[in-house]
C-alpha positions as CSV (number, residue, x, y, z in Angstrom):
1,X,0.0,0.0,0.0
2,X,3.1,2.6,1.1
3,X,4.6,1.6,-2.5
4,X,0.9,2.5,-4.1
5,X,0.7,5.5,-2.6
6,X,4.5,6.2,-3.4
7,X,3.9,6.0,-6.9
8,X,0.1,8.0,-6.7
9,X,2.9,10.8,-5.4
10,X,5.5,10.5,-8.3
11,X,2.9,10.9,-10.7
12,X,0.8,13.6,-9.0
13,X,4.4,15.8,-8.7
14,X,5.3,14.8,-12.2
15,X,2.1,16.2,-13.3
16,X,2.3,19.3,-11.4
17,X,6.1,19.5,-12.9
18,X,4.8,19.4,-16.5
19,X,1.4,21.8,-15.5
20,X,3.4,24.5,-13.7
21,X,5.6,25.3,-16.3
22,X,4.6,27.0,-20.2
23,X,7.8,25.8,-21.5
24,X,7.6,22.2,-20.2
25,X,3.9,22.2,-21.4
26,X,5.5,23.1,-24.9
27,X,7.8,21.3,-24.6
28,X,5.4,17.8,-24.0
29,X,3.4,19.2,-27.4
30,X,6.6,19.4,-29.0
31,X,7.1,15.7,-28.5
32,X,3.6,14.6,-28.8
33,X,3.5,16.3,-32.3
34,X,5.9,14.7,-33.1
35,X,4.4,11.3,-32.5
36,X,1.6,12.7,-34.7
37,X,3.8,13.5,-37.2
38,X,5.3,9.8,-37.2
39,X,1.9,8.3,-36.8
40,X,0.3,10.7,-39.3
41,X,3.5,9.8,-42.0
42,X,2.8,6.1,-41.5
43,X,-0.8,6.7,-41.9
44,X,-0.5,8.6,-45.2
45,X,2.2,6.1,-46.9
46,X,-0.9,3.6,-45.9
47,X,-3.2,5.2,-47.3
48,X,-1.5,6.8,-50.7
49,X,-0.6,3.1,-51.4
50,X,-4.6,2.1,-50.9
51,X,-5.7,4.7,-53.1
52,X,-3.1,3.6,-55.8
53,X,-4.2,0.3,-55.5
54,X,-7.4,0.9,-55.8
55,X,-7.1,3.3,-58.6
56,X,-5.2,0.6,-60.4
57,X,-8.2,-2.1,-59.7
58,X,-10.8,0.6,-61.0
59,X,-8.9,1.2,-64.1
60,X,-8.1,-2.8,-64.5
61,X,-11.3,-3.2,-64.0
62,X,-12.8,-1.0,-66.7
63,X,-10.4,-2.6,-69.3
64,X,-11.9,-5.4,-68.2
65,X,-15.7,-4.3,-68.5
66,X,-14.5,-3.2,-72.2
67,X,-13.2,-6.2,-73.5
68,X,-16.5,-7.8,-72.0
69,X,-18.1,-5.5,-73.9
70,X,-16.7,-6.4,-77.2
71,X,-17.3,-9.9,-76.8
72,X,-21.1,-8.9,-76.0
73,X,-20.9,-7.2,-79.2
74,X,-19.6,-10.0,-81.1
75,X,-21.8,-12.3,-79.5
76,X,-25.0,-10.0,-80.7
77,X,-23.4,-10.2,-84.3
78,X,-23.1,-13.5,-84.3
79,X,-26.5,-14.2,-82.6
80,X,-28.0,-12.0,-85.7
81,X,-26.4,-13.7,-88.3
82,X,-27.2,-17.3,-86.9
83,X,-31.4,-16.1,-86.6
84,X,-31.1,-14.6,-90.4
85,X,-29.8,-18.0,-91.4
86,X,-32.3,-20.1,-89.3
87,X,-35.0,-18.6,-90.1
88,X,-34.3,-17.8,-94.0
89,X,-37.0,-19.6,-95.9
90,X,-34.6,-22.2,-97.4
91,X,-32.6,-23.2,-94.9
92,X,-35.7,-23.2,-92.6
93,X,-37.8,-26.2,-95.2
94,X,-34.5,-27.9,-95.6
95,X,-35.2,-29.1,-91.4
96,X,-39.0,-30.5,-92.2
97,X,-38.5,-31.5,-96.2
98,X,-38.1,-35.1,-97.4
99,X,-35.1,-36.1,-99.2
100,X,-36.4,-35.9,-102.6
101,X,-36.9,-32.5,-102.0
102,X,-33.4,-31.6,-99.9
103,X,-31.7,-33.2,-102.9
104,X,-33.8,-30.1,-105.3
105,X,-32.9,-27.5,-102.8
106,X,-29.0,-28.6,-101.6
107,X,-27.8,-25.9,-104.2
108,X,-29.7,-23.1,-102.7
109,X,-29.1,-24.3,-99.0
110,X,-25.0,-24.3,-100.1
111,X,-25.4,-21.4,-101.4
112,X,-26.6,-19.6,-98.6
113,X,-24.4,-21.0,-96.2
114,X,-21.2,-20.4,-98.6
115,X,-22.6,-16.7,-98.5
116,X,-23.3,-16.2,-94.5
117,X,-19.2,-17.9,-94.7
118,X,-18.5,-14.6,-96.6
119,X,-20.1,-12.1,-94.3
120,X,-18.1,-13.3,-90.7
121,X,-14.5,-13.8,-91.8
122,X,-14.1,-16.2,-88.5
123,X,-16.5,-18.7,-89.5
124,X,-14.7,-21.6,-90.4
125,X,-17.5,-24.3,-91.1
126,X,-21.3,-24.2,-91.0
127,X,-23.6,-27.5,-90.5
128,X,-27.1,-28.3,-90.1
129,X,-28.8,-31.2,-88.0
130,X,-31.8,-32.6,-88.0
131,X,-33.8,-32.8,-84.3
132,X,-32.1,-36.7,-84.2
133,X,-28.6,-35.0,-84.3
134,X,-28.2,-36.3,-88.2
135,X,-26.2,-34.5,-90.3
136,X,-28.3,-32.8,-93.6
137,X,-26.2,-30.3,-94.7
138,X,-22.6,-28.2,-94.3
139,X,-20.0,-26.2,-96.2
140,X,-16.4,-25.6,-95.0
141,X,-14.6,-27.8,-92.3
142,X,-15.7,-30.9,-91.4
143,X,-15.4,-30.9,-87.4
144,X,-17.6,-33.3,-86.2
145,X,-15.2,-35.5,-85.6
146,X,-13.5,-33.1,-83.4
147,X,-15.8,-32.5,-80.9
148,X,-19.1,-34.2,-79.6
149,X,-22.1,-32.8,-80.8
150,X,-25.0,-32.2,-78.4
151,X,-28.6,-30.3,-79.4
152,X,-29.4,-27.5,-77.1
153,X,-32.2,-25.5,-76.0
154,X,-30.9,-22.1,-76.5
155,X,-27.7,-20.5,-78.5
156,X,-24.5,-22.1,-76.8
157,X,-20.7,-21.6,-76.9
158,X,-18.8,-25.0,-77.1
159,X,-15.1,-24.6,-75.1
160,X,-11.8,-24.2,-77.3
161,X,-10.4,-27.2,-79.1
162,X,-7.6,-27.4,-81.3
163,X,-8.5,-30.2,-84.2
164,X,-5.6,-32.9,-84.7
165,X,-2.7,-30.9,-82.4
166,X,-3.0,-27.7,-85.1
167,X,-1.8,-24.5,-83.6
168,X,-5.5,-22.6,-84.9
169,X,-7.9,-23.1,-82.1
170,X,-11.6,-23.1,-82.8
171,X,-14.7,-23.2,-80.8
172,X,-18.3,-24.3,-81.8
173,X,-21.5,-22.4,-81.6
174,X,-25.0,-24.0,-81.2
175,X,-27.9,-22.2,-82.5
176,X,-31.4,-24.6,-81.7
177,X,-34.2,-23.9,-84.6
178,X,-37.5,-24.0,-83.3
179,X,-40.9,-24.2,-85.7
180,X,-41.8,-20.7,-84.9
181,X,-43.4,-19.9,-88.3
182,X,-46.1,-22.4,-87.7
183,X,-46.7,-21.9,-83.9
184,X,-45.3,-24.9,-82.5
185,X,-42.7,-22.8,-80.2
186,X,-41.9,-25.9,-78.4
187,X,-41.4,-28.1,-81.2
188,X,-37.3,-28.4,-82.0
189,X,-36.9,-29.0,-85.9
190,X,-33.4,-29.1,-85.6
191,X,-29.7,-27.0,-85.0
192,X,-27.3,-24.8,-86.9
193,X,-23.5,-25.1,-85.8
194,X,-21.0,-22.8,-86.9
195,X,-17.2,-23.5,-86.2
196,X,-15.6,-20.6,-85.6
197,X,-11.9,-19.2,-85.0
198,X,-10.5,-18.3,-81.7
199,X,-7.9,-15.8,-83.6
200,X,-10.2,-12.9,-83.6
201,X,-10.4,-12.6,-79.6
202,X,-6.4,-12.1,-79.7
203,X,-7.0,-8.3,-80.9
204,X,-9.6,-7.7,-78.2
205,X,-6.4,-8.0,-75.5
206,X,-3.8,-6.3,-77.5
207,X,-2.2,-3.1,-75.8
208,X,-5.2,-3.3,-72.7
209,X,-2.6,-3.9,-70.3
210,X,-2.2,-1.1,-68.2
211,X,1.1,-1.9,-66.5
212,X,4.2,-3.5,-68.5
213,X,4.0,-6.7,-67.0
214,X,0.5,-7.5,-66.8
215,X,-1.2,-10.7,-68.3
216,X,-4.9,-10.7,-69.7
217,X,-6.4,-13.9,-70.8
218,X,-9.5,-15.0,-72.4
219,X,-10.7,-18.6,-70.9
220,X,-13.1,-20.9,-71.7
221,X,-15.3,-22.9,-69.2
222,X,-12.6,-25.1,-68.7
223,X,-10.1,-22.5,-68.0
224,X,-7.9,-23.5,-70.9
225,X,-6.7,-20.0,-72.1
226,X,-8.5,-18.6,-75.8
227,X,-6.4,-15.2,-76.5
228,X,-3.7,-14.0,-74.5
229,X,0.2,-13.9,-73.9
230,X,1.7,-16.1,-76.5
231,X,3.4,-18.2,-74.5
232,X,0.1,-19.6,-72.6
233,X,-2.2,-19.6,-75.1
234,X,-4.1,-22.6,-75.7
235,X,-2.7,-24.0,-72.4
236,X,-5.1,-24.6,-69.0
237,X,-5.1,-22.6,-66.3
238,X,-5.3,-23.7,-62.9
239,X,-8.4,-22.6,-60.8
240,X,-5.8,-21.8,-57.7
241,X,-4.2,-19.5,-60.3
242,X,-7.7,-17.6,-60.5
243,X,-7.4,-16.1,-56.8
244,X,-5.2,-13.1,-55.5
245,X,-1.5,-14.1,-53.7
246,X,0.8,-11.6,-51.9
247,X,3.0,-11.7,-55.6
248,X,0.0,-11.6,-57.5
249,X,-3.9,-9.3,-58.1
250,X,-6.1,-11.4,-59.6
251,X,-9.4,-9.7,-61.2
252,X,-11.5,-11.8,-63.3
253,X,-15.1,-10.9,-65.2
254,X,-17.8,-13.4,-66.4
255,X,-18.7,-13.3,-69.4
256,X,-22.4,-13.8,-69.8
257,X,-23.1,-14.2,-73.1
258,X,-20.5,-17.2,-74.0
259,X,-19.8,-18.8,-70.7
260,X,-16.6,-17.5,-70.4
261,X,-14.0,-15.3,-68.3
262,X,-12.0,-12.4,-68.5
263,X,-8.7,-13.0,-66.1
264,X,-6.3,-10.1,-65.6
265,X,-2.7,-11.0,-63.3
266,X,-1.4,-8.3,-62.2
267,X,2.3,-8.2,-60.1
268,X,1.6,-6.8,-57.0
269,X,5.1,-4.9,-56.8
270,X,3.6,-3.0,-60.2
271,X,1.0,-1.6,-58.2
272,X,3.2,0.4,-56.1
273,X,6.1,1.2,-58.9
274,X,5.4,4.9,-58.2
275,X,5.1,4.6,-54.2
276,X,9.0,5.5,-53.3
277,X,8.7,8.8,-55.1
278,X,5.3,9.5,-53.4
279,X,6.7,8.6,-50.2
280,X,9.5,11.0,-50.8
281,X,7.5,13.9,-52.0
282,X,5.1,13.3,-48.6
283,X,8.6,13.1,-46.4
284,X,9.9,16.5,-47.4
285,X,5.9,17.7,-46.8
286,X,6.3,16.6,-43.2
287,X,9.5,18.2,-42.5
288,X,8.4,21.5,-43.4
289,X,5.4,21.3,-42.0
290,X,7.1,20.1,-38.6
291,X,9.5,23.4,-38.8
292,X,7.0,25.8,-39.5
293,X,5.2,24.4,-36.6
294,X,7.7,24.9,-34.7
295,X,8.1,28.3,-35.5
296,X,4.6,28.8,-35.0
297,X,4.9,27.3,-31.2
298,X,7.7,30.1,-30.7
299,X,5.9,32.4,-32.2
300,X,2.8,31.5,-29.5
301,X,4.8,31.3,-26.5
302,X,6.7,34.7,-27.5
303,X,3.5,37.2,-28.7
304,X,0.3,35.6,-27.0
305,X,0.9,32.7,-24.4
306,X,3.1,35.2,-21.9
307,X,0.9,38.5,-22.3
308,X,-2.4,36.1,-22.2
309,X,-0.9,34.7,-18.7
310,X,-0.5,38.7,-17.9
311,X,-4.0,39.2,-18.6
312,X,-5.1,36.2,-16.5
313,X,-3.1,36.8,-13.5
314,X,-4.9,40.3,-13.2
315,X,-8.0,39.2,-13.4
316,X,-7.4,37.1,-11.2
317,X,-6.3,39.5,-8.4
318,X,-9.0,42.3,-10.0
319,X,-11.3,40.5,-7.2
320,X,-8.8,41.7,-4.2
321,X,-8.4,45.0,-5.8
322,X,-11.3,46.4,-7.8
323,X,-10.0,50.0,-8.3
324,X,-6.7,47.9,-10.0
325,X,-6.1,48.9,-14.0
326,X,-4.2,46.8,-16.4
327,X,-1.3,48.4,-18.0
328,X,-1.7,48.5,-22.0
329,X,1.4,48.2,-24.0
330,X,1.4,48.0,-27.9
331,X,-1.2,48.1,-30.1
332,X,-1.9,44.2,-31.3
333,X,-5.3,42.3,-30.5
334,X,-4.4,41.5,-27.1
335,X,-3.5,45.3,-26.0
336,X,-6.4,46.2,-27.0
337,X,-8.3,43.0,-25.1
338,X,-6.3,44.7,-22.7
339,X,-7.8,48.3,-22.7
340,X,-11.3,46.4,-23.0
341,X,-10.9,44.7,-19.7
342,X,-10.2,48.6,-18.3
343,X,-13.1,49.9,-19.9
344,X,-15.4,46.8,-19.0
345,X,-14.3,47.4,-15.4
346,X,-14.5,51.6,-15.8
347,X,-18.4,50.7,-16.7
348,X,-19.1,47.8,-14.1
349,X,-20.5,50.2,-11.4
350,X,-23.0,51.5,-14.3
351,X,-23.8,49.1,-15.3
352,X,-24.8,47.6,-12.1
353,X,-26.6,50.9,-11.7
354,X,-28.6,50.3,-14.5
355,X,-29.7,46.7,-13.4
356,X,-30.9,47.8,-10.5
357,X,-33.2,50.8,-12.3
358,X,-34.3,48.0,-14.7
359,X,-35.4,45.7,-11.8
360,X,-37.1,48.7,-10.4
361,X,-39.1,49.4,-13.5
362,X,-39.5,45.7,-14.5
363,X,-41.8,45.6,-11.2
364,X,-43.4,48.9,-11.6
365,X,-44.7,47.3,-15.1
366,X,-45.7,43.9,-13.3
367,X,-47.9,45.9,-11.2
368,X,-49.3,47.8,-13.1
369,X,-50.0,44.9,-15.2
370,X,-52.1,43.0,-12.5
371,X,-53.6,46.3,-11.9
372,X,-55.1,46.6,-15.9
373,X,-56.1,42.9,-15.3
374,X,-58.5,43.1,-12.4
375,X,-59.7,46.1,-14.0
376,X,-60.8,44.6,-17.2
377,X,-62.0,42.1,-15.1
378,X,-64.4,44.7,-13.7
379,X,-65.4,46.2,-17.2
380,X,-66.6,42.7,-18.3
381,X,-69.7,43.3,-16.3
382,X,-70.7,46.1,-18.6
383,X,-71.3,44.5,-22.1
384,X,-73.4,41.7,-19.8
385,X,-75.5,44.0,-18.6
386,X,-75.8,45.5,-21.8
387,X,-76.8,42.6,-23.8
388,X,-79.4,41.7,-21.1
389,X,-80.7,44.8,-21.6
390,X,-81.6,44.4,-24.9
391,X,-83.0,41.1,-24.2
392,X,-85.5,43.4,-22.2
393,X,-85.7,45.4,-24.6
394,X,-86.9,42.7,-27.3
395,X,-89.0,40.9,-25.0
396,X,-90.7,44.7,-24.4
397,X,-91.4,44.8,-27.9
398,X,-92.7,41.4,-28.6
399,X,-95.1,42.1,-25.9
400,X,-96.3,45.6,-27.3
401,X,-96.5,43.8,-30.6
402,X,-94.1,45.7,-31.9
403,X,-92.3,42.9,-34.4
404,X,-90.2,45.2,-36.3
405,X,-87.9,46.6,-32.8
406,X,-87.8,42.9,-31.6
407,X,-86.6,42.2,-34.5
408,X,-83.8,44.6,-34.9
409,X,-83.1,44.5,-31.1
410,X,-82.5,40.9,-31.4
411,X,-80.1,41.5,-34.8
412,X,-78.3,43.8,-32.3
413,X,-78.4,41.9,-29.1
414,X,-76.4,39.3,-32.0
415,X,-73.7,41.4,-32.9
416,X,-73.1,42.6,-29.6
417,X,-72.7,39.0,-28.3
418,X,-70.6,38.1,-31.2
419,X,-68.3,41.0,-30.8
420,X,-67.8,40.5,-26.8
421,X,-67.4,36.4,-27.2
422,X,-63.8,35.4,-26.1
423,X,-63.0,33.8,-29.1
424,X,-61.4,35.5,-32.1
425,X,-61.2,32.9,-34.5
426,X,-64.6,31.9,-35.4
427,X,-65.4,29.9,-39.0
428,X,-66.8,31.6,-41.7
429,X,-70.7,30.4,-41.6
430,X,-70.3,32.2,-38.3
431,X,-68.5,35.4,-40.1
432,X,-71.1,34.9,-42.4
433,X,-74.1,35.0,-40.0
434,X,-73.0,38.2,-38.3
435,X,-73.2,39.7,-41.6
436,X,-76.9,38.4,-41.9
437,X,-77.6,40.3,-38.4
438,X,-76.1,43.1,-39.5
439,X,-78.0,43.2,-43.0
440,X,-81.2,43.1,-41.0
441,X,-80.4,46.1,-39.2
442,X,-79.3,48.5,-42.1
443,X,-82.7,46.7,-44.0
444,X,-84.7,48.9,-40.9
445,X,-82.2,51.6,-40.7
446,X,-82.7,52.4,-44.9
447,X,-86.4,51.5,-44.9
448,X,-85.0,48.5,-47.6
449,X,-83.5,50.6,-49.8
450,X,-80.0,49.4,-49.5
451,X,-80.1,45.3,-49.5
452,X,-77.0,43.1,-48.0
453,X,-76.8,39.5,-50.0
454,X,-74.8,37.3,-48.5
455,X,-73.4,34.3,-50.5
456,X,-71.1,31.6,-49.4
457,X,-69.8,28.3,-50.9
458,X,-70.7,25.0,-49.0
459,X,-67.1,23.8,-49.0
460,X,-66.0,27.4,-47.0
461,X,-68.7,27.2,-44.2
462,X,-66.4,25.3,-41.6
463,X,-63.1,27.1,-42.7
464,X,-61.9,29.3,-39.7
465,X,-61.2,32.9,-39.9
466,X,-60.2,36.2,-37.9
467,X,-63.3,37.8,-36.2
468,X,-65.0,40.6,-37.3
469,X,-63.0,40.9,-40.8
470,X,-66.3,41.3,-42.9
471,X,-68.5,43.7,-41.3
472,X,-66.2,47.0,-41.2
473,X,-65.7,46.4,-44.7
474,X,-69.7,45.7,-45.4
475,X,-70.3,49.5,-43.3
476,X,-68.1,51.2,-45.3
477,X,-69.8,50.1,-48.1
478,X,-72.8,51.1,-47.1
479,X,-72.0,54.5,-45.4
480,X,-69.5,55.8,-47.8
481,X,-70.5,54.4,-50.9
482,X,-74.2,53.7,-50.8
483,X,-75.6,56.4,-48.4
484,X,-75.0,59.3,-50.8
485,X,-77.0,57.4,-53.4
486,X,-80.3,58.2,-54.2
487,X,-81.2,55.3,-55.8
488,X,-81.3,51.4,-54.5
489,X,-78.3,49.9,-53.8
490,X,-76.8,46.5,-53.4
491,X,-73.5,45.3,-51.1
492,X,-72.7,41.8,-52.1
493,X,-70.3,39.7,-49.6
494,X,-68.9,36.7,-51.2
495,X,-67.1,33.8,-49.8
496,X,-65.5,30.6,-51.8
497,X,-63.1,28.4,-51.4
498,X,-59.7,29.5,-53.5
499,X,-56.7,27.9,-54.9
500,X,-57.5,24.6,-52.8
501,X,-55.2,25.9,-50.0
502,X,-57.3,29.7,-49.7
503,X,-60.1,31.4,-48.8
504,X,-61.3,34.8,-50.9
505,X,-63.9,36.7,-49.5
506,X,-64.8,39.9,-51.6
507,X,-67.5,42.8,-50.5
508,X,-68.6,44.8,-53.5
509,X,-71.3,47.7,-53.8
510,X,-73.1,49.4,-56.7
511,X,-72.2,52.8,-55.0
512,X,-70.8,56.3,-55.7
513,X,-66.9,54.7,-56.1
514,X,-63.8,56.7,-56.5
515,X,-61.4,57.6,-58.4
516,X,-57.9,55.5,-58.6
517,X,-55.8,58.2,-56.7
518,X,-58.1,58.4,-53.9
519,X,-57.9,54.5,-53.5
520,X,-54.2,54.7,-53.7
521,X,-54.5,57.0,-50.9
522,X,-56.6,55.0,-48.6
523,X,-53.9,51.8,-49.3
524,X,-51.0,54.1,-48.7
525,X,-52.7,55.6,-45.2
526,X,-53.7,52.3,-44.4
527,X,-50.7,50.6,-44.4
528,X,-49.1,53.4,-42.6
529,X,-51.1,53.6,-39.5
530,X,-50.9,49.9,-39.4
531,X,-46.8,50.7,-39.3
532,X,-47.1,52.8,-36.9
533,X,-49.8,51.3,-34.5
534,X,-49.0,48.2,-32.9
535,X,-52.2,48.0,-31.1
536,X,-55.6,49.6,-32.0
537,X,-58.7,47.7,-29.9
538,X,-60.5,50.8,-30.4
539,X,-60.5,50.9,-33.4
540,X,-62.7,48.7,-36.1
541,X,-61.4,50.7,-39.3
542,X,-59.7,48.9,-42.9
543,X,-56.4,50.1,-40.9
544,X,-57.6,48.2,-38.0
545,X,-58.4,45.1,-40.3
546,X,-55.3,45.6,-42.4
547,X,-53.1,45.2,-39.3
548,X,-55.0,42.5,-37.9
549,X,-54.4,40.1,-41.0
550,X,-50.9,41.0,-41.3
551,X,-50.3,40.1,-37.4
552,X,-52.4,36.5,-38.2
553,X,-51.5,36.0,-42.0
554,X,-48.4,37.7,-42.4
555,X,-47.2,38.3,-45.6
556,X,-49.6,35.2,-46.4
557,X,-52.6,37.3,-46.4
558,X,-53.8,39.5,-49.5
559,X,-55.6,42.7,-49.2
560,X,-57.2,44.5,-52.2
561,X,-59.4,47.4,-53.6
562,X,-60.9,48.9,-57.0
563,X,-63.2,51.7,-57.7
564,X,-64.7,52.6,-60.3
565,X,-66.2,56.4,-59.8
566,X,-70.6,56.5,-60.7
567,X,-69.9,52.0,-60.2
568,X,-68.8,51.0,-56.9
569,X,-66.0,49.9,-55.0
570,X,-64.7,46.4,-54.8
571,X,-62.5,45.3,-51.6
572,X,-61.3,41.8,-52.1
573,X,-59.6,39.3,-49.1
574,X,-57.1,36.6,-49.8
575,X,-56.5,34.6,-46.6
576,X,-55.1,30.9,-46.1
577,X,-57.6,28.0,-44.9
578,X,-55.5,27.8,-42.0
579,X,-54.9,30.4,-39.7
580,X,-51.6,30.2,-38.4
581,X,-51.6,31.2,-35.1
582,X,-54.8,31.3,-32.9
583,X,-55.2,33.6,-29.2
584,X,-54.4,36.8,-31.0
């Protein structure tokens, strides 16, 4: 346990040795960056040789993909010539004729196979079999003897042979004839082989390699090699060969079309040829980065490290003595931190001045904040008592027979209680019935010379709105555009559904109108006391409106106006279904 603690001791001091000092702290960062340096060298050689690597693989393998590629495409030209030849009317009888007839059209048949010969240079032979695997028919080498002959369901790729020891190597290609012409798609009539020359796959390989010693070979099923170096062509390649060693990268591609494979051997010591200058290059990168780093620590210790431990050790001490000023020397970023920390301390006592007057009035508003609440609790006995009243009043009437001032009592004894109900966002049948109540009343107040006709879509009726958006808009009408009028008049109040996604309600009049500048004017003045009012409850005017749709809506919400002087005016309100804040 005494050793334990020992030890505990060594370590704490040491630790206390290397945290007490600047320089021995640079010192340790020294050496540790240099570890990183090391570590980070290491890293990079790892890394650079990777990405070489695997830049070599991507570019091996896109040689790769392109050789595949022109083997696809020879396969395709083959596969058209072979269904042009099946399917040619003679060579397609010759499968289903009798022999007297073969015998009439054997000239035609070697005819067209002499001629197919002519168009691919690399067919070397071309025969025909009935579905029993007999022989009818065939022009240029004989190589049946050569390999065995088996019928096939679909177009097939025999592997290489080499007839009799020759140094030309040939592979067969199978081509099953079906009677397609008369329906029987499952009915085999008989096959078309063609023998054809490995040669032509030599210049698919040439100059793909993309180091100096790599080998690319073309094998068949059997791995025995088709085109490649010279000196293992024809030859059989073991399957152990076919996977990657430490010596050797292996890549090998299918090919789909013919059964066979692509094989690419690579040295591994090619891979990296360039690594030993890219090592060097990265070397002298490190040791100039190391010495400016060093540098830089200088540079740190010297310029910011020993004024920055200034700086601390007054602050530090600024506690024991407040009325204490830094001294500023020079004129680089820490000076002036320097003269900051004066002038933050110079303005400490106002500052805590200041906190102290902002508590005060912070409470002076929360009082007088309660206060304005129990008041307005106090005025919300007033529009009770009013509407009550004029329940009375109504009831009054109705018992005097006096239909018409029940019924205009009761229009108003609606208004009032939809004005003073807590909500403000109410739907738009709601809105809408307000209006109603409100049409009654100016029905009475005109004698029915000015009519209110209120029409609303069925899809809008349970859309929500703003209160009290409508009805300013509907006594403007009427007072400022109808009143003057001799005649009748007629304020229509529209709402629909818009867009999908918006509501449009639009109020429109047959009044006096006005001309364009004096609409202007009414937008411009509108827009500007809604600037410069944040909050008018008083006040029920387009203003009043304007700023209440741009406190709900935002720039979301659309307000317009038209006039037309001896037409009427036309005030039209763009707002979205869904209001996006409510409790305003």
């Amino acid at each position: 346990m005494a050793h334990i603690r020992k030890n505990g001791s060594e370590n704490s001091k040491g630790g206390l040795w290397i945290k007490n000092s600047l320089f021995r702290q640079f010192f340790v960062i020294v050496i540790l960056l240099l570890f990183c340096m090391a570590g980070s060298y290491v890293l990079t050689n790892r890394v650079v040789k990777n990405l070489i690597r695997k830049n070599t693989e991507t570019s091996n393998d896109k040689i790769l993909h392109q050789i595949d590629a022109k083997t696809s495409e020879f396969h395709n030209s083959l596969y058209n010539i072979l269904t042009l030849l099946a399917y040619e009317q003679t060579a397609y009888d010759y499968f289903s004729q009798d022999r007297l007839d073969r015998l009439n059209e054997y000239e035609n048949l070697i005819s067209l196979l002499s001629n197919t010969m002519m168009i691919q240079n690399d067919i070397a032979g071309i025969t025909l079999y009935d579905a029993q695997k007999n022989k009818l028919a065939g022009v240029g080498k004989d190589f049946d003897v050569f390999a065995r002959i088996e019928m096939v369901s679909k177009l097939t790729y025999s592997n290489v042979f080499r007839p009799n020891s020759s140094s030309e190597a040939y592979f067969m290609v199978f081509y099953p004839v079906y009677d397609l012409l008369h329906g029987n798609y499952d009915k085999q009539l008989g096959m078309i082989v063609f023998l054809m020359k490995a040669s032509k796959f030599s210049s698919y390989l040439a100059d793909s390699a993309i180091t100096e010693n790599e080998q690319l070979f073309l094998v068949d099923r059997n791995n025995v090699v088709i085109a490649g170096d010279g000196d293992q062509e024809f030859q059989r390649l073991e399957e152990e060969t076919l996977e990657s060693t430490p010596e050797q990268f292996i890549q090998v591609v299918d090919q789909k079309e013919t059964g066979w494979r692509i094989v690419s051997i690579i040295p591994v010591r090619e891979l990296y040829s360039g690594m030993s200058i890219v090592r060097g290059s990265i070397l002298v990168i490190y040791l100039f980065t190391l010495g400016g780093l060093v540098l830089l620590l200088c540079f740190c210790y010297l310029i910011v490290i020993r004024p920055i431990r200034r700086v601390d050790l007054f602050v530090k001490n600024n506690v024991a003595n407040p009325t204490r000023r830094l001294e500023v020397e020079g004129t680089d970023e820490i000076s002036v931190l320097a003269g900051n920390l004066n002038h933050m301390l110079d303005e400490k006592d106002d500052m805590s001045e200041k906190l102290r007057q902002s508590q005060r009035i912070l409470y002076e508003t929360e009082l007088a904040k309660q206060q304005m609440q129990v008041l307005a609790y106090r005025n919300q006995i007033n529009p009770h008592f009013l509407y009550n009243t004029f329940e009375c009043i109504r009831a009054m009437a109705l018992y005097y027979d006096a239909d018409e001032i029940a019924e205009i009592t009761m229009a108003l004894s609606r208004i009032f209680r939809y004005s003073i109900k807590g909500d403000n966002v109410v739907t738009v049948s709601e809105e809408m019935g307000n209006i109603r109540e409100y049409a009654k009343i100016i029905h009475y107040r005109f004698g029915g010379r000015i009519r209110v006709d209120v029409r609303m879509d069925k899809e809008a009726e349970d859309m929500e709105l703003i209160k009290l958006i409508l009805q300013p808009i509907v006594e403007n009408s009427i007072f400022h555009g109808l009143e003057q009028k001799l005649e009748d008049g007629l304020v229509t109040v529209k709402a629909e559904c818009f867009r999908v996604k918006w509501l449009r309600f639009t109020v429109e009049d047959d009044g006096c109108g006005m001309e364009q500048e004096a609409v202007d004017r009414l937008m411009y003045q509108m827009k500007r006391q809604s600037l410069h009012r944040s909050s008018s409850k008083d006040s029920i005017g387009l203003a009043n409106i304007y700023q209440r749709l741009q406190l709900f809506y935002g720039a979301c919400a659309e307000f317009r106006m038209s006039s037309t002087p001896g037409k009427g005016t036309v005030v039209e309100i763009i707002i979205p279904c869904r209001i996006p804040g409510k409790g305003m």
